[in-house]
C-alpha positions as a Markdown table, in Angstrom:
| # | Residue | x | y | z |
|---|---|---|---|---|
| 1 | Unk | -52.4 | -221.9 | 98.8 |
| 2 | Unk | -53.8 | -222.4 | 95.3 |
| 3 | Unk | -53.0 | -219.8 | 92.6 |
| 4 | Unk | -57.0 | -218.5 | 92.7 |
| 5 | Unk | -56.1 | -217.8 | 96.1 |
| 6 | Unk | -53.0 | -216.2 | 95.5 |
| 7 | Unk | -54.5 | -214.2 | 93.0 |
| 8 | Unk | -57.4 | -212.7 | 95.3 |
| 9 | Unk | -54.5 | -211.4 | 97.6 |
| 10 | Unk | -52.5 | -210.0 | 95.0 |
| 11 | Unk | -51.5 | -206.6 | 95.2 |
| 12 | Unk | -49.5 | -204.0 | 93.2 |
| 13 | Unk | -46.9 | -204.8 | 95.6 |
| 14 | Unk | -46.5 | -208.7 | 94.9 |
| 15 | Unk | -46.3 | -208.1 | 91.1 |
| 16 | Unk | -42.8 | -209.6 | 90.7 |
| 17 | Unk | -40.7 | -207.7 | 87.5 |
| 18 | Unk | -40.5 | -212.1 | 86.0 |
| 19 | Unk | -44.2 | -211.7 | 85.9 |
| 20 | Unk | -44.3 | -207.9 | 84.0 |
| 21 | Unk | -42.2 | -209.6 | 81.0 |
| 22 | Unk | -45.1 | -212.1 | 80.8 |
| 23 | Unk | -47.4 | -209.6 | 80.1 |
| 24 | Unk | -48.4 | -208.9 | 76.4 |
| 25 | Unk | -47.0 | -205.9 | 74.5 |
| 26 | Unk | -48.9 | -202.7 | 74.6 |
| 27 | Unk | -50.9 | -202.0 | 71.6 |
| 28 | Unk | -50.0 | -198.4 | 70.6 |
| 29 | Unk | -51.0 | -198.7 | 66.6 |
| 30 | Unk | -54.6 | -200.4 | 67.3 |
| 31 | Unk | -55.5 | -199.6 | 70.9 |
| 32 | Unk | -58.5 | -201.7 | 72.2 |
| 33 | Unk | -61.5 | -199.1 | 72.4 |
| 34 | Unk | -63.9 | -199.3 | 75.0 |
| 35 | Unk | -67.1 | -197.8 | 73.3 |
| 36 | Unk | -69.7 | -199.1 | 76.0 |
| 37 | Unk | -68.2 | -195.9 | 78.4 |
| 38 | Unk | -70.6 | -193.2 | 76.1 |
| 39 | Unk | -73.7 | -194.9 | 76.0 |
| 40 | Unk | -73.0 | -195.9 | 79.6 |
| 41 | Unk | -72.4 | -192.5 | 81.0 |
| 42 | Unk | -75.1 | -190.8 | 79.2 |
| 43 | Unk | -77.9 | -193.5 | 80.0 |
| 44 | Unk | -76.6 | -192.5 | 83.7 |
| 45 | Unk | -76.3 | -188.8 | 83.5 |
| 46 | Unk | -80.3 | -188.8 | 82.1 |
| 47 | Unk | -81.1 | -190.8 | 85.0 |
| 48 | Unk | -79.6 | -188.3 | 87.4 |
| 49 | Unk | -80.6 | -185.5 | 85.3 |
| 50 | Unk | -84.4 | -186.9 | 86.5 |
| 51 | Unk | -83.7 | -187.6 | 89.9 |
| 52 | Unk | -81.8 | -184.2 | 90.3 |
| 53 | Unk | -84.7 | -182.3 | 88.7 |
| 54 | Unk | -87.7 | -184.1 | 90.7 |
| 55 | Unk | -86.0 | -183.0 | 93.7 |
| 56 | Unk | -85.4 | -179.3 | 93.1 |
| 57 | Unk | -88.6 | -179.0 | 91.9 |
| 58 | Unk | -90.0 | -180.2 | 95.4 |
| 59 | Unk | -87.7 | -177.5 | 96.9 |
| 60 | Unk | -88.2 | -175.0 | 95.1 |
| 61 | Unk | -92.3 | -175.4 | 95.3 |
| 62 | Unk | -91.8 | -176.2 | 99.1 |
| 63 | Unk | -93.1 | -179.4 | 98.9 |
| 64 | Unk | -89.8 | -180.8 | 100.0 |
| 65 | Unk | -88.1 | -178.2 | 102.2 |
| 66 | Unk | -86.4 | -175.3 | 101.1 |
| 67 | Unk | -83.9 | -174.6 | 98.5 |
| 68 | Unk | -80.3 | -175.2 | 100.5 |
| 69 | Unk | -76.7 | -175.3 | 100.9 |
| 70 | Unk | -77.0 | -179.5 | 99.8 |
| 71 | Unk | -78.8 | -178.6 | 96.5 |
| 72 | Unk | -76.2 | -176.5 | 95.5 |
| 73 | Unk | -73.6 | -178.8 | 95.9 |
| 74 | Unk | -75.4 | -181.3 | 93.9 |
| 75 | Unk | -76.1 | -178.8 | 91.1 |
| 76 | Unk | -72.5 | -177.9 | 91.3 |
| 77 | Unk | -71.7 | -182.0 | 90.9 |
| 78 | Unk | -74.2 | -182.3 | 88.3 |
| 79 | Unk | -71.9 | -179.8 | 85.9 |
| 80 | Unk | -69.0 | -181.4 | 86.5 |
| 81 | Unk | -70.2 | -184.6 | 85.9 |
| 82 | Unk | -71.8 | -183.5 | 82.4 |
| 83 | Unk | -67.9 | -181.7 | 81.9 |
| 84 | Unk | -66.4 | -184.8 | 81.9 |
| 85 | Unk | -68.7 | -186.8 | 80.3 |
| 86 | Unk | -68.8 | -184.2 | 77.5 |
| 87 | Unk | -64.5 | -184.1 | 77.5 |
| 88 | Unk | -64.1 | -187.8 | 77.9 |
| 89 | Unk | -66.6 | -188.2 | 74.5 |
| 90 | Unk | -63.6 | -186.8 | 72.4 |
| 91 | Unk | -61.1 | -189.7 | 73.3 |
């Protein structure tokens, strides 16, 4: 078996403790910032915010169905979403 192979059926399990001391030392002083996450989230959370508020309005005028148990939920998964985005913009 080649080491591409190998490597696809890898798991947290095979990781030998040899292969740990190969890795690189963390980077505590500099730490490697990943600042496509904001930009990312936010272009997502609009897109929901859209989708989420085309479809209550087509409950809510009856167009759709009534208001129900299932809109709620999502309104209730909408705020968290928007409560972590907003706490994970701090770090």
């Amino acid at each position: 078996m080649d080491d591409r192979a190998k490597a696809v059926l890898m798991t947290a399990y095979a990781i030998t403790p040899e292969e740990i001391s190969q890795w690189p030392a963390p980077n505590y002083v500099d730490p490697e910032k990943r600042i496509w996450v904001a930009p990312f989230g936010i272009t997502l959370l609009c897109i929901a915010t859209l989708v989420i508020a085309v479809r209550l309005y087509a409950r809510i005028t009856r167009m759709a169905g009534g208001f129900g148990l299932d809109d709620s939920l999502i309104i209730l998964a909408w705020v968290t979403d928007v409560k972590f985005l907003i706490e994970g913009e701090g770090n």
